[in-house]
C-alpha positions in Angstrom: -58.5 -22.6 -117.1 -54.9 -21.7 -117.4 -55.7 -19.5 -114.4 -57.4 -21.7 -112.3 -54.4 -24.4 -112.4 -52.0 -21.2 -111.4 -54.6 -20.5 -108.5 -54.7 -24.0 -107.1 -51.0 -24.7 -107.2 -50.4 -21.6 -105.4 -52.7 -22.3 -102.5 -51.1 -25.8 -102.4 -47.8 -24.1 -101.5 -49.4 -21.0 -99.6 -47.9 -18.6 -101.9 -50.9 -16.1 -102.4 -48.8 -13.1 -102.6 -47.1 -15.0 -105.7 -50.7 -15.2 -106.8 -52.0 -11.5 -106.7 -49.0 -10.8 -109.1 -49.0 -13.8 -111.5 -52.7 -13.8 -112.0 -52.6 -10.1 -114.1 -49.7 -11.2 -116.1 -51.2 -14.3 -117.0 -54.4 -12.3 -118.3 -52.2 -9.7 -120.1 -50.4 -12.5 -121.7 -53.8 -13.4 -123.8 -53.9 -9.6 -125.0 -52.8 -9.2 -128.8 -51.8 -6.5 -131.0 -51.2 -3.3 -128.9 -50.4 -4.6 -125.5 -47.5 -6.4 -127.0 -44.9 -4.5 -125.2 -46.6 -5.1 -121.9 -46.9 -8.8 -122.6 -43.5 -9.3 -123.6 -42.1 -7.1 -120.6 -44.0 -9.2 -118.6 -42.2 -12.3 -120.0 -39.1 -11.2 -120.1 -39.4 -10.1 -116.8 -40.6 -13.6 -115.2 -38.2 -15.6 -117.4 -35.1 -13.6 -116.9 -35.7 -11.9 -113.2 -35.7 -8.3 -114.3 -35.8 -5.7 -116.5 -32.8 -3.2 -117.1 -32.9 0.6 -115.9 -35.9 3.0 -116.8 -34.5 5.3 -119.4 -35.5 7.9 -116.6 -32.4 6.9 -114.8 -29.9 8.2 -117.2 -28.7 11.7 -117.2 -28.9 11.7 -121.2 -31.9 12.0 -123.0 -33.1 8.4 -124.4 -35.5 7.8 -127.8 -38.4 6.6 -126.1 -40.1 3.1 -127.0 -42.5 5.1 -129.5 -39.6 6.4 -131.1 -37.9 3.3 -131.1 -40.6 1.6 -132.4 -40.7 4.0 -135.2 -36.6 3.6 -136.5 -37.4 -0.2 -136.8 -40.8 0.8 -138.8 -43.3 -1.3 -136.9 -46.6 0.0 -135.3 -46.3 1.7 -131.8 -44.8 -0.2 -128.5 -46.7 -3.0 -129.4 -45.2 -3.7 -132.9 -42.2 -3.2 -131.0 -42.6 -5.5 -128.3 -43.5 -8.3 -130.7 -40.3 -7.5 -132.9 -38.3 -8.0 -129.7 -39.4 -11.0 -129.1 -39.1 -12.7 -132.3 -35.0 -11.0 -131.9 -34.2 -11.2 -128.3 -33.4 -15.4 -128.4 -35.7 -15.8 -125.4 -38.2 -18.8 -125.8 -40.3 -16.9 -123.3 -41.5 -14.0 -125.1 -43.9 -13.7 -127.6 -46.7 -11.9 -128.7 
């Protein structure tokens, strides 16, 4: 449903591009467990305009969101995503 009411407003104001690209996120954000990270990226993403640099970027080596995810304890990316979420002060994301 939830879909649907995404899909009509954006025909009414001819944004169909907007569309093709809200309409995944708004699936993935029904996921649970394991596609946390995804979900919350997504969010975070949408609420705040953008996500920071890929850890590919830097010339220093970086953790790695599994290894991350494994300092704080928590299960995988998506234990890691939803940890973010609950610490990051953003209304937006949850999982």
């Amino acid at each position: 449903m939830r879909t649907r009411s995404l899909a009509a407003a954006a025909a009414a104001l001819g944004v169909t591009a907007t569309l093709a690209l809200a309409t995944p996120a708004v699936a993935a954000e029904q996921a649970a467990g394991s596609n946390c990270w995804g979900v919350v990226s997504a969010q975070a993403a949408r609420s705040d305009g953008g996500l920071g640099a890929h850890s590919s970027s830097f010339d220093e080596p970086r953790l790695g969101i599994g290894n991350v995810a494994r300092l704080f304890g928590v299960d995988g990316p998506g234990g890691l995503g939803s940890l973010l979420a609950t610490l990051d002060g953003n209304d937006a994301t949850h999982c």
